[in-house]
N, C-alpha and C positions, 0 to 999 in steps of 0.2 A: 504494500500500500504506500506510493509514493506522492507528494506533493502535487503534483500534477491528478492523479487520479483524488485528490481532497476536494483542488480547484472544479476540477467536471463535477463530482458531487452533488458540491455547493451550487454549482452553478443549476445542474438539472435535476432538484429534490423538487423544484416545482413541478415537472412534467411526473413524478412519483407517486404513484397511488397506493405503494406497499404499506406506508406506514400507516396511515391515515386512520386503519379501525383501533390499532395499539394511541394512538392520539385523543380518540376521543373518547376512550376507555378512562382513559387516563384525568382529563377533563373533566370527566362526567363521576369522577370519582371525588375529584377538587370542588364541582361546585355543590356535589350533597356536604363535601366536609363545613366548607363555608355555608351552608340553609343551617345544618346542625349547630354550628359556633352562633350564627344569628340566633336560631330557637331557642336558645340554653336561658337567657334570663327570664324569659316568658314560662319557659317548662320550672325556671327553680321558682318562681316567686308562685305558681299553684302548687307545689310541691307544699310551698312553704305554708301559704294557708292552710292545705289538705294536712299538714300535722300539726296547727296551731289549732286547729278545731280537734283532733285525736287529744292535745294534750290538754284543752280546755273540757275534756267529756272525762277524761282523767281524776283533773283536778276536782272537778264536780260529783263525780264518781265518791269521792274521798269524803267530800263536804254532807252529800244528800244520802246516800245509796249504803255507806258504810254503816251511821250512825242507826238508820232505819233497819239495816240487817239485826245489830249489836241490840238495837229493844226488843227485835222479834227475836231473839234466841235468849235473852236475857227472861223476857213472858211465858218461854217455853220452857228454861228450865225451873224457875219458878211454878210453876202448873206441875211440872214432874214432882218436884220437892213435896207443894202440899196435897197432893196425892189426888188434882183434879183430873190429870190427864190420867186416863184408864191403859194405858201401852205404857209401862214403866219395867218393861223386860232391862235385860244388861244391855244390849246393843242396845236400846232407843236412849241408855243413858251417855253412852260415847258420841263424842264431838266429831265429826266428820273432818275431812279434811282443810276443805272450804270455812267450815265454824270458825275451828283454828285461827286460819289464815287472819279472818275478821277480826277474830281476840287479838291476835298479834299486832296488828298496824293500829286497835285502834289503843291497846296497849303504849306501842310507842309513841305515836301522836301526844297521850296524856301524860310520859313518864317525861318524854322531850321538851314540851312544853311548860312542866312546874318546874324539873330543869333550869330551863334556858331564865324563866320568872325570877329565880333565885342569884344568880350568878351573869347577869344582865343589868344593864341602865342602858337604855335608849339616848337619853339627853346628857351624860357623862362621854359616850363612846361615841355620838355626833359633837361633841366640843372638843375631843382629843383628837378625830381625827381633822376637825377645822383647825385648832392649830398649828398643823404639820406644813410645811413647805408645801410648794407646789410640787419640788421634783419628790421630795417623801414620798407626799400621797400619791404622785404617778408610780413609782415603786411598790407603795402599799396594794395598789388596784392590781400591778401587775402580778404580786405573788398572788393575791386572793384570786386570779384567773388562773394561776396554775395550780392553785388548793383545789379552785372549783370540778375541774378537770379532772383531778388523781384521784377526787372522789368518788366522783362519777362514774369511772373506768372500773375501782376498788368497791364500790358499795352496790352496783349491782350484781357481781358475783358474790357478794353478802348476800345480799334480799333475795336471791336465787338459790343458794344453798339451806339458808332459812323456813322459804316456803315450798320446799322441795318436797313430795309424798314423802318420797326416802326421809326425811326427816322428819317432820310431822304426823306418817303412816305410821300403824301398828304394823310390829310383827308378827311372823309367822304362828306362832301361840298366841297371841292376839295381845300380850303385852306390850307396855307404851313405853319409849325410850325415853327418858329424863336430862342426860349427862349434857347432848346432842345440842338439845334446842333452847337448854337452855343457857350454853355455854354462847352459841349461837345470838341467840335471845342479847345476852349482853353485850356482844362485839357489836351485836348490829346498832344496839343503843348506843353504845358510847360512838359510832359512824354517825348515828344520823345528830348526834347534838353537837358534832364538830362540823358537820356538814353546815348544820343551819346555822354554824356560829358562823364560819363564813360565807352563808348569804348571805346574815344580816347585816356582817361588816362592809359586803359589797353597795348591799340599800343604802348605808351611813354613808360611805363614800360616791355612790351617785347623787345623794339627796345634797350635800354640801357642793359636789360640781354644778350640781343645778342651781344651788341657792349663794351663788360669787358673785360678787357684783362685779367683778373684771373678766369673768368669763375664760382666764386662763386653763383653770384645772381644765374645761372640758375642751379645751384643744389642744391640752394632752393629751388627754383619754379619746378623741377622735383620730390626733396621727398616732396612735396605739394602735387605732384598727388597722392603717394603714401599712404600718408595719409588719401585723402580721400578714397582710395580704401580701405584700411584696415576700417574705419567707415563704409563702404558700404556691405563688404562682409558676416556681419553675420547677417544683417537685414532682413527680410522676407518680399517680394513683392509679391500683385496679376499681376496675367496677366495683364491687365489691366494698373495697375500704371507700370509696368515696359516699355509695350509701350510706353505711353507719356510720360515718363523718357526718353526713348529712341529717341524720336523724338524731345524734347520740347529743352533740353537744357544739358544731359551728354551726347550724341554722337553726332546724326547728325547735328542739328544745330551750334553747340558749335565749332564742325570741321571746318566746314564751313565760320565760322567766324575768326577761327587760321590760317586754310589756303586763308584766306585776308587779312590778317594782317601782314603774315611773304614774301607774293607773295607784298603787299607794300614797308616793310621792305627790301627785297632784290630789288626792281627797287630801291627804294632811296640809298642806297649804290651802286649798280652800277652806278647811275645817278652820284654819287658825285665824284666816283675814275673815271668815263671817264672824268669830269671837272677838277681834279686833275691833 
């Protein structure tokens, strides 16, 4: 292949018709890549509702459906106790699996909760974190993002091994195992009131970027986002990790959790200027 034979080539690829179907193969491969790169915001921002309404059927879930389980099994065993319910064999007096599960969450809710009541000030822990520098509390925000994070990943292989039959199930002799769920029981409690110590540190530090009057903190905390977008974008993800990415804790969940945080945020400022 010499020089001469490059120049005729060049010269007569127009008169060429061999290439032409590898050509438009090839085109037609480029402009579906680019429809797809275009549909991507549109497909994540329904994405992103379709699991901000999962996680708000969640949350409610928690609020309405739990408490209403816990009085109907509470009236039932009461009924067994005083000996109205006529079915008081041994089995009708064992808690199913599902019961459990209900005692358990609504257990921790209430242990987390008097917890959190005791070893808590709301109006202490928003005055110390307003004191802090601007670059502090950008530091502060950024470890409680990766607290929030290592929780997340760490506390639902808790709550999974937790409310697992295998744990909560009777055995084979139809004894109930004690050591398990409740050692279990414990690790998940003392997760979930380090968890919600840093949500709450997160609200305390959203509520004071919102409430500056120079507006600095929160252009911190916006080239924060940016930042990690720029780490994010030359990384290469399977399908796969990008789902539960998407679901566990950079979009849908993580929204979810901003948008009750800033919907708290503004009742308690309204709450204060109609008292004002």
């Amino acid at each position: 292949f010499s020089l001469w034979d490059h120049l005729k080539y060049e010269v007569y690829i127009g008169n060429d018709d061999e290439g032409i179907p590898e050509f438009i193969s090839s085109n037609h491969l480029r402009s579906e890549r680019i429809t797809n790169f275009l549909n991507v915001p549109t497909l994540i921002k329904k994405m992103i509702i379709f699991g901000f309404f999962i996680c708000l059927d969640s949350f409610l879930l928690v609020l309405t459906i739990l408490p209403i389980n816990l009085l109907s099994l509470s009236l039932h065993r009461l009924r067994l106790f005083l000996g109205i319910d006529e079915n008081r064999s041994k089995k009708a007096l064992w808690l199913g699996v599902l019961n459990k599960i209900d005692l358990i969450q609504g257990s921790l809710i209430i242990k987390a909760s008097v917890i959190l009541h005791h070893i808590t000030n709301a109006s202490r822990m928003y005055h110390s974190v307003r004191g802090q520098d601007n670059i502090k509390l950008y530091v502060i925000f950024n470890v409680l993002e990766i607290a929030d994070r290592l929780c997340c990943s760490f506390g639902q292989d808790i709550l999974d091994s937790l409310f697992s039959p295998l744990t909560l199930g009777r055995r084979v002799d139809g004894s109930q195992p004690h050591f398990k769920p409740l050692s279990l029981f414990i690790l998940t409690l003392v997760f979930t009131v380090a968890h919600t110590l840093v949500l709450f540190y997160q609200l305390v530090s959203l509520n004071v970027a919102i409430n500056s009057y120079d507006h600095s903190i929160m252009t911190l905390l916006i080239s924060n986002q940016f930042v990690e977008i720029k780490g994010s974008v030359f990384k290469k993800f399977e399908k796969e990790n990008l789902f539960q990415m998407s679901c566990a804790g950079e979009y849908i969940v993580k929204r979810f959790q901003l948008s009750l945080m800033l919907t708290m945020i503004a009742l308690q400022n309204i709450i204060e200027l109609s008292g004002s």
